[in-house]
C-alpha positions as CSV (number, residue, x, y, z in Angstrom):
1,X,-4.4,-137.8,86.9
2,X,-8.1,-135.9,86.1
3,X,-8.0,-133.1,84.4
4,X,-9.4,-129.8,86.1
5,X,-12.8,-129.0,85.2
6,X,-12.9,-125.7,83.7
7,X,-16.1,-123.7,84.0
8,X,-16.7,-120.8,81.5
9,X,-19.7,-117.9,82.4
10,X,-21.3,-116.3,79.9
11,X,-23.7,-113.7,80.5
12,X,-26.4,-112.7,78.0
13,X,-29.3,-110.1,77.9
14,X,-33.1,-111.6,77.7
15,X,-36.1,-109.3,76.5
16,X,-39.5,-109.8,77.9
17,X,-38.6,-111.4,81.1
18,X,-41.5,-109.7,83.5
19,X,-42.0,-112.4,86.3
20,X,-41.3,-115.4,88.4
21,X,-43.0,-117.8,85.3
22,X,-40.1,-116.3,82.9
23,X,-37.8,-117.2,85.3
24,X,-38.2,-120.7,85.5
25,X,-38.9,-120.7,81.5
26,X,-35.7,-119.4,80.4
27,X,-34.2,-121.4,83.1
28,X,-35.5,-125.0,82.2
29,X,-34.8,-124.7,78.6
30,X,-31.2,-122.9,79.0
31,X,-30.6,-125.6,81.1
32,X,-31.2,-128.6,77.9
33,X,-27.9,-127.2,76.3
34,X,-25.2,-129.7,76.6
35,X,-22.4,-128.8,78.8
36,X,-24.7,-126.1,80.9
37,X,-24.3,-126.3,84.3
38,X,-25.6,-123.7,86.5
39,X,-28.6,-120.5,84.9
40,X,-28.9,-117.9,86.9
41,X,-31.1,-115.0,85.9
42,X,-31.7,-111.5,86.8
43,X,-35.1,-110.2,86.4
44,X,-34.6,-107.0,87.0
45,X,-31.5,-106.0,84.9
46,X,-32.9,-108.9,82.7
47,X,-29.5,-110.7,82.7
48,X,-29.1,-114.4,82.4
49,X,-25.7,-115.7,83.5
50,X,-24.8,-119.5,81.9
51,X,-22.1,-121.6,83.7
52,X,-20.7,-124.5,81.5
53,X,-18.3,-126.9,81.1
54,X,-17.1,-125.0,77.9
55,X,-18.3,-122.5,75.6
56,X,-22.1,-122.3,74.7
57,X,-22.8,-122.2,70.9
58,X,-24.7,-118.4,71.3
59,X,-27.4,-119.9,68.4
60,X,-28.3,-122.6,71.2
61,X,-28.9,-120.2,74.0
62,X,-30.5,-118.4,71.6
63,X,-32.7,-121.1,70.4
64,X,-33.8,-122.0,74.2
65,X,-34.5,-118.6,75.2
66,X,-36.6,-118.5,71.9
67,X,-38.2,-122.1,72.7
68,X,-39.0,-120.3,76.4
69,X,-41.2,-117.4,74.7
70,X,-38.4,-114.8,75.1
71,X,-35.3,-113.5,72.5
72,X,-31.9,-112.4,73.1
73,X,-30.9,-108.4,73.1
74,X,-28.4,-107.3,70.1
């Protein structure tokens, strides 16, 4: 029998995010961590929320979000 998939969400807070071009930047690179599944970012309240198969090493989202231009709040 398969075992269920579990999905963890993480939700982090992105500086600098101003427009559509962040977006897809934070996006693509958040997106190279193993295990990601689904980014979904906020621009507005400058959220990004992760889905994953399994916990996200925070140094790894933090690496991609600093690969995309942009750093992570606290």
């Amino acid at each position: 029998m398969n075992e269920p998939t579990v999905t963890v969400t993480s939700v982090y807070t992105v500086n600098g995010m101003t427009c559509a071009h962040c977006v897809a930047a934070v996006t693509a690179e958040v997106r190279k961590i193993d295990g990601v599944t689904d980014v979904e970012v906020d621009l507005g309240g400058g959220e990004v929320t992760v889905h994953a198969h399994g916990p996200i090493d925070p140094d790894a989202f933090a690496a991609a979000v600093d690969e995309a231009g942009y750093e992570v709040a606290g």
